[in-house]
Rosetta silent file (secondary structure, phi, psi, omega in degrees, C-alpha in Angstrom):
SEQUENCE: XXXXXXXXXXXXXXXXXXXXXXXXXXXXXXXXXXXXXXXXXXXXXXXXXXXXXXXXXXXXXXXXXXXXXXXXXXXXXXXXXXXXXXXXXXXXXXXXXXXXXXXXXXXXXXXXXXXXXXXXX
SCORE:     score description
SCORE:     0.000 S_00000001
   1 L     0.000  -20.080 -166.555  -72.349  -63.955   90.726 S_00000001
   2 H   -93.565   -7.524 -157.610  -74.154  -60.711   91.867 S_00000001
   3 H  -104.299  -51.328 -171.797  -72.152  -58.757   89.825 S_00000001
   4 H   -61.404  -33.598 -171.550  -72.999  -60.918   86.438 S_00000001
   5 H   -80.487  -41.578  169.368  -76.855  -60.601   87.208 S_00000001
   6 H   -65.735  -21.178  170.263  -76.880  -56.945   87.114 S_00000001
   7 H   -65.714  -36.746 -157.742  -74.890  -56.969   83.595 S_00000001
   8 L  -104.325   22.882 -174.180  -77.390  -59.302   82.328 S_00000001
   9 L   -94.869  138.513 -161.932  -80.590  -57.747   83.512 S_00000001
  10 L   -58.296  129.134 -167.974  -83.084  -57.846   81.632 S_00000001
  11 L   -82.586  101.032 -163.500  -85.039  -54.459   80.701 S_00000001
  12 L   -60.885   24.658  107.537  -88.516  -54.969   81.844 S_00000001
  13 L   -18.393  -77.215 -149.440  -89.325  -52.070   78.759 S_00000001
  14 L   -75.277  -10.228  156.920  -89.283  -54.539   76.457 S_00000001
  15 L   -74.823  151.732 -175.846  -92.493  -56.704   77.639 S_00000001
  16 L   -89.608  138.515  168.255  -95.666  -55.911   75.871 S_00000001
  17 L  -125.279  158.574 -175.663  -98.357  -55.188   79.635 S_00000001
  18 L  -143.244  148.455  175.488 -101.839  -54.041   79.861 S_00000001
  19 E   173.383  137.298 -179.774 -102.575  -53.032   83.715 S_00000001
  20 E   -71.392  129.308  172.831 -105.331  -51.033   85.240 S_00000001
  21 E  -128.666  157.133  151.569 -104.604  -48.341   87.455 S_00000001
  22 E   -94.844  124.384  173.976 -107.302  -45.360   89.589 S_00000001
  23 E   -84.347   92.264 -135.333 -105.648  -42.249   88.719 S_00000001
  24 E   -93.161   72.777 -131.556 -106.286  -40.038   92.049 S_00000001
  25 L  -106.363  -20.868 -171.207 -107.078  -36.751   89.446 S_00000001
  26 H   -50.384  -65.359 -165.364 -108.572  -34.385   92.874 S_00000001
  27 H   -51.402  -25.803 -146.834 -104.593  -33.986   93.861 S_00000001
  28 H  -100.196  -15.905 -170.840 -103.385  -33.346   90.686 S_00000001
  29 H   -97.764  -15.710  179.867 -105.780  -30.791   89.601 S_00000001
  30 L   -31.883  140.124  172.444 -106.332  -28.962   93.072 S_00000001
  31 L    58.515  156.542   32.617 -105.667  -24.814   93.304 S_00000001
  32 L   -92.201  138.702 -172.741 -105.291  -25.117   89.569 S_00000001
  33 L   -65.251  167.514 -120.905 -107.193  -21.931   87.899 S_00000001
  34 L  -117.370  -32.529 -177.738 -110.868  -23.044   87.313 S_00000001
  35 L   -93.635    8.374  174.337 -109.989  -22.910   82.909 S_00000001
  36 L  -113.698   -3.535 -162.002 -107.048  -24.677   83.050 S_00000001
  37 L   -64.060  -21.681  166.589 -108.048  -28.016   85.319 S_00000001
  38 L   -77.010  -55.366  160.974 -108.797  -30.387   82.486 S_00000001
  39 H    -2.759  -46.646 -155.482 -105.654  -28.857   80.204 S_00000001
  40 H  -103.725  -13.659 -179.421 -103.594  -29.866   83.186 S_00000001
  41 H  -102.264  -23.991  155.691 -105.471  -33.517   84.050 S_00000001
  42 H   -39.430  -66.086  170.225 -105.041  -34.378   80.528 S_00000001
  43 H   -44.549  -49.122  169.530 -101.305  -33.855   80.923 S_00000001
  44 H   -57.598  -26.049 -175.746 -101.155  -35.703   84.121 S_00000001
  45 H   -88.428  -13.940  174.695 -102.541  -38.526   83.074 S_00000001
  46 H   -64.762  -56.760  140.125 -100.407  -38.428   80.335 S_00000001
  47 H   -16.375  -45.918 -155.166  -97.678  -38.020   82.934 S_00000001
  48 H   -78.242  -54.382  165.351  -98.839  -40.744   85.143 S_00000001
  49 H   -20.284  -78.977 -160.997  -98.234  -43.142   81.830 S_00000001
  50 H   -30.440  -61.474 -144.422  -94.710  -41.768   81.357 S_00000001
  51 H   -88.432  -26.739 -171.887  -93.910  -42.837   85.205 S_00000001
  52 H   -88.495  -37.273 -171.756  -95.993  -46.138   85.448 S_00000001
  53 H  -116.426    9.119  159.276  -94.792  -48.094   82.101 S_00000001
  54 L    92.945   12.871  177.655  -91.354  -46.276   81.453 S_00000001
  55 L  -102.386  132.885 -173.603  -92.637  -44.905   78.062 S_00000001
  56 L   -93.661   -1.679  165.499  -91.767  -41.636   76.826 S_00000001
  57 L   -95.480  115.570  169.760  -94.536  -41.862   73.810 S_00000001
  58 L   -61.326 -138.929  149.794  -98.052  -41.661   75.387 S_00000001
  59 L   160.858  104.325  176.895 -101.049  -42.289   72.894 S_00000001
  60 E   -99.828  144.537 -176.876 -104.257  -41.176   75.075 S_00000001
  61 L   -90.166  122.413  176.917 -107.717  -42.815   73.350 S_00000001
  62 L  -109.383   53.464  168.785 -110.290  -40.769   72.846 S_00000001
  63 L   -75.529  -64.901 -157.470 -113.300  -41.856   74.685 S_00000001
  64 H   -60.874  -29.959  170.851 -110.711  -40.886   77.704 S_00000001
  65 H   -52.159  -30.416 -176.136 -110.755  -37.353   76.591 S_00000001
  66 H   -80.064  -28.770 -159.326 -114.606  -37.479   76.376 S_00000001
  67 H   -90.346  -34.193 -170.682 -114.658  -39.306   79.991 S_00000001
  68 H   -58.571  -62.340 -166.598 -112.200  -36.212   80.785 S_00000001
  69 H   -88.360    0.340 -170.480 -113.847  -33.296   79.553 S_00000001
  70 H   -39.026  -42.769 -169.561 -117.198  -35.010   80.034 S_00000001
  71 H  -105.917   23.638 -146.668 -118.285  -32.379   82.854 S_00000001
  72 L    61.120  171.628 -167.329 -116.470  -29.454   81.730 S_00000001
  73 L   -60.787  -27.704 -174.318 -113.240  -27.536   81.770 S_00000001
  74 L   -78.103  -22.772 -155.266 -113.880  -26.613   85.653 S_00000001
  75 L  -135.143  122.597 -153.994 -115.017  -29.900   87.162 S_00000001
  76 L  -138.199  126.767  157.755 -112.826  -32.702   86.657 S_00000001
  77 L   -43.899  143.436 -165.269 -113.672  -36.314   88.611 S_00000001
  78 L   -69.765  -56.570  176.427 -112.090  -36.818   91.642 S_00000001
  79 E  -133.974  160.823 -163.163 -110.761  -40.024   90.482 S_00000001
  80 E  -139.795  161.420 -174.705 -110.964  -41.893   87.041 S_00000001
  81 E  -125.331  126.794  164.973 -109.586  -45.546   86.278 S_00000001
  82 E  -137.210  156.845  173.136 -107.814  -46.265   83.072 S_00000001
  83 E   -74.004  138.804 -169.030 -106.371  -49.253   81.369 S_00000001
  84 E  -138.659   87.756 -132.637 -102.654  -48.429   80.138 S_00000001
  85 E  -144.285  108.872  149.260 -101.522  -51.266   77.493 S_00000001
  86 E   -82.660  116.868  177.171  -97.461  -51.053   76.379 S_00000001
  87 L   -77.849  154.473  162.216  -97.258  -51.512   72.925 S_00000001
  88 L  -114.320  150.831 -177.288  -94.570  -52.257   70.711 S_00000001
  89 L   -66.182   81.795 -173.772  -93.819  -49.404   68.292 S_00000001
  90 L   -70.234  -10.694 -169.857  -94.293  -51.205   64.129 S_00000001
  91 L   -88.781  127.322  178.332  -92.837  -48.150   62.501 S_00000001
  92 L   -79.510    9.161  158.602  -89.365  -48.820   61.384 S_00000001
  93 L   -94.002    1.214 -157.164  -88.626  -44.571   62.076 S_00000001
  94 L   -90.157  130.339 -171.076  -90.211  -44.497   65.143 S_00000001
  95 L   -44.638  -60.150  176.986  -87.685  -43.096   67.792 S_00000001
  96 L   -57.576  142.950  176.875  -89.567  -45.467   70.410 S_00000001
  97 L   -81.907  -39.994 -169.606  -89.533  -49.388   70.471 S_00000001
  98 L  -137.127  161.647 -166.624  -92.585  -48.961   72.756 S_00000001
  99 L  -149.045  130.927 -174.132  -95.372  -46.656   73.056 S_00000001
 100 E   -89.628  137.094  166.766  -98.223  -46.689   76.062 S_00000001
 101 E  -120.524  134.973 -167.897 -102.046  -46.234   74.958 S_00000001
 102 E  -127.165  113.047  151.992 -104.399  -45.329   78.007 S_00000001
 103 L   -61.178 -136.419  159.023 -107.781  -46.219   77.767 S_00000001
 104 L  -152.960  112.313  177.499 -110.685  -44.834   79.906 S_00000001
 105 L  -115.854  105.676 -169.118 -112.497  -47.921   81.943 S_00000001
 106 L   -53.029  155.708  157.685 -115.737  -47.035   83.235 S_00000001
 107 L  -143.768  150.636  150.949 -116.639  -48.119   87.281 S_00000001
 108 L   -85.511   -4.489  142.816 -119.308  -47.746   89.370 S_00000001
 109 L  -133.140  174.018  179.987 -117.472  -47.327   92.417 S_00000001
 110 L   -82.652  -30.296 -125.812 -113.573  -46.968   93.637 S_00000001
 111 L   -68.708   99.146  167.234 -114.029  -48.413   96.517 S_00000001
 112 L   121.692  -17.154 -173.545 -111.492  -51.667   96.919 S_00000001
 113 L   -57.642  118.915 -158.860 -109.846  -51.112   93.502 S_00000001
 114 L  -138.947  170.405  177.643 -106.183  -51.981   93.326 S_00000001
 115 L   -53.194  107.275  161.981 -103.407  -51.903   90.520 S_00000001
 116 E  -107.878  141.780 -147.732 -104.118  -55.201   88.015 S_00000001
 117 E  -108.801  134.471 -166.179 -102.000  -56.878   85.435 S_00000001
 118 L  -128.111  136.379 -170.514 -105.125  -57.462   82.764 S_00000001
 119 L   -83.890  122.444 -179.336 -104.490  -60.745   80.095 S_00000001
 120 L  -122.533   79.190  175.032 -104.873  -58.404   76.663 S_00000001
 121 L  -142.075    0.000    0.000 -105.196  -61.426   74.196 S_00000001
């Protein structure tokens, strides 16, 4: 029977999810030259997508770019929270079935803030 459940498991890809995450942006930009640390927190969070919903097409929104670059290229928030909502992919060419879009969700503090599955209806 254990052997039949792994043929027939389902790919958790294929649900559409919306879930919050804090993005911890201090580590990822640390020692990084002083002109390249937003360049490179852009990418990460773009990263951070990739690794959290399994999508290899990203789609960043841009109010997060604005919340990004908000203080300039040297000084990047320690940590930022964004919403991350797997999509499904309507173009009948599109390589992807699904494609993640990461939002930028203001807070006034971190403090207590955990991973949340958010009802996007």
């Amino acid at each position: 029977m254990a052997k039949d459940q792994k043929n027939t498991k389902r790919s958790t890809l294929a649900d559409v999810v919306t879930r919050e995450y804090t993005i911890h942006m201090h580590k990822r930009v640390f020692g990084r030259a002083l002109r390249k640390r937003v360049p490179h927190a852009v990418k990460a969070v773009k990263e951070f997508a990739q690794k959290a919903m399994g999508t290899s097409d990203v789609r960043l929104d841009p109010a997060l770019n604005k919340a990004l670059w908000a203080r300039g290229v040297k000084h990047i928030d320690h940590r930022i929270r964004v919403r991350i909502a797997r999509k499904r992919n309507d173009d009948e060419d599109a390589k992807e079935k699904l494609y993640s879009y990461v939002t930028y969700v203001p807070v006034a503090s971190f403090k207590g803030l955990e991973t949340t599955v958010v009802d996007d209806e």
